[in-house]
C-alpha positions as CSV (number, residue, x, y, z in Angstrom):
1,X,0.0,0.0,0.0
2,X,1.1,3.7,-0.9
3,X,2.5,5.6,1.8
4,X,0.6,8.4,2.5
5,X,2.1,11.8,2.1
6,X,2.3,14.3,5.2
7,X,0.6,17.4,5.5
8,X,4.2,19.2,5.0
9,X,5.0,17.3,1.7
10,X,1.9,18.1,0.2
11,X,2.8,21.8,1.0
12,X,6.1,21.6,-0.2
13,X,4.6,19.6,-3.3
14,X,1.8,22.4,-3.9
15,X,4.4,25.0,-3.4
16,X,6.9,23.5,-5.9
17,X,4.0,23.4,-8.5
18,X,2.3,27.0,-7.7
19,X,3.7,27.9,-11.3
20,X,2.0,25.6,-13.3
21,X,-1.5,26.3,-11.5
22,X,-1.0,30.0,-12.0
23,X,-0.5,29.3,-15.7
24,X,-3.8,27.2,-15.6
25,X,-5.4,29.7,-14.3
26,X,-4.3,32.0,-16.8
27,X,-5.6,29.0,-19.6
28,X,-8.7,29.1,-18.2
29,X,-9.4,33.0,-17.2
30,X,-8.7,33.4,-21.2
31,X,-11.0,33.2,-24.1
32,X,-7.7,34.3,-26.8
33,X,-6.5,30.9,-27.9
34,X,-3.8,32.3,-28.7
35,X,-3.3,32.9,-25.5
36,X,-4.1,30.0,-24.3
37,X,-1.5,28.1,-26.2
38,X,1.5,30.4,-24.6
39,X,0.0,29.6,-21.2
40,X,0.3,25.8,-22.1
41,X,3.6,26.2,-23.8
42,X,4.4,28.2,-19.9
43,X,3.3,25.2,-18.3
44,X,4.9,23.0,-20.2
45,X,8.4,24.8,-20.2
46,X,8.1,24.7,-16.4
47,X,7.6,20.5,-16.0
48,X,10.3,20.5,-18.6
49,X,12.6,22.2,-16.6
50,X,12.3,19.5,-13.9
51,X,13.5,17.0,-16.4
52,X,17.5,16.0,-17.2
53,X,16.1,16.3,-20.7
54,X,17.3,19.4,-22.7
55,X,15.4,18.3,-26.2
56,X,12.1,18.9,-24.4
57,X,13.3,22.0,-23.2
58,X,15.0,23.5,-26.6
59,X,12.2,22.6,-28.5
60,X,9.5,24.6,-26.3
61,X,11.8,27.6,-26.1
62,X,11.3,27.1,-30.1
63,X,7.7,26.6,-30.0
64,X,7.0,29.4,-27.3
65,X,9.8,31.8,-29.9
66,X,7.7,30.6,-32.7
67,X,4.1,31.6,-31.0
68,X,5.3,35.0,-30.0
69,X,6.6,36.3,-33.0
70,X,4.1,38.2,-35.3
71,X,4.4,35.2,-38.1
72,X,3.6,32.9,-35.3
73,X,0.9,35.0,-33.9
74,X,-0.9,35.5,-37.1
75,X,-0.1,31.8,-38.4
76,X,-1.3,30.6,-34.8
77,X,-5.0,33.0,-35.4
78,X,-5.2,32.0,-39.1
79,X,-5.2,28.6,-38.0
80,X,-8.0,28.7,-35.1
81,X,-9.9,30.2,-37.6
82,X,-9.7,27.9,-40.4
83,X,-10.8,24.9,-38.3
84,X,-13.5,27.4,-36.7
85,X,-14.8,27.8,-40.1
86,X,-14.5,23.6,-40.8
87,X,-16.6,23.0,-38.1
């Protein structure tokens, strides 16, 4: 059977994890999708960061470079709205 974690792990737990749960807040307190996806990319950039991995981390710097240019931006809202207008 599991152990069961102590009140003061589960604080240190929350507390090591505040950033992703401010980012889904963000997620969800946004209707841009746009947004959105640099929220999630946020997020995701954070759990990488706890990883050994660097080619997770590379490639969301990349994404999250990509999303915030103009191109990506534009690309990013041209895309939402193609598969708006599919549905």
């Amino acid at each position: 059977m599991a152990q069961e974690m102590s009140f003061f792990a589960k604080l240190r737990l929350l507390a090591e994890w505040s950033p992703v749960l401010g980012q889904l807040q963000v997620i969800m307190a946004s209707e841009d999708p746009h947004d959105q996806a640099v929220a999630v990319i946020d997020a995701l950039q954070f759990a990488a960061g706890k990883t050994s991995f660097e080619m997770d981390d590379q490639a969301l710097a990349h994404l999250e470079s990509i999303l915030k240019s103009e191109e990506g931006r534009a690309f990013f809202r041209w895309l939402v709205e193609t598969i708006k207008g599919a549905e």
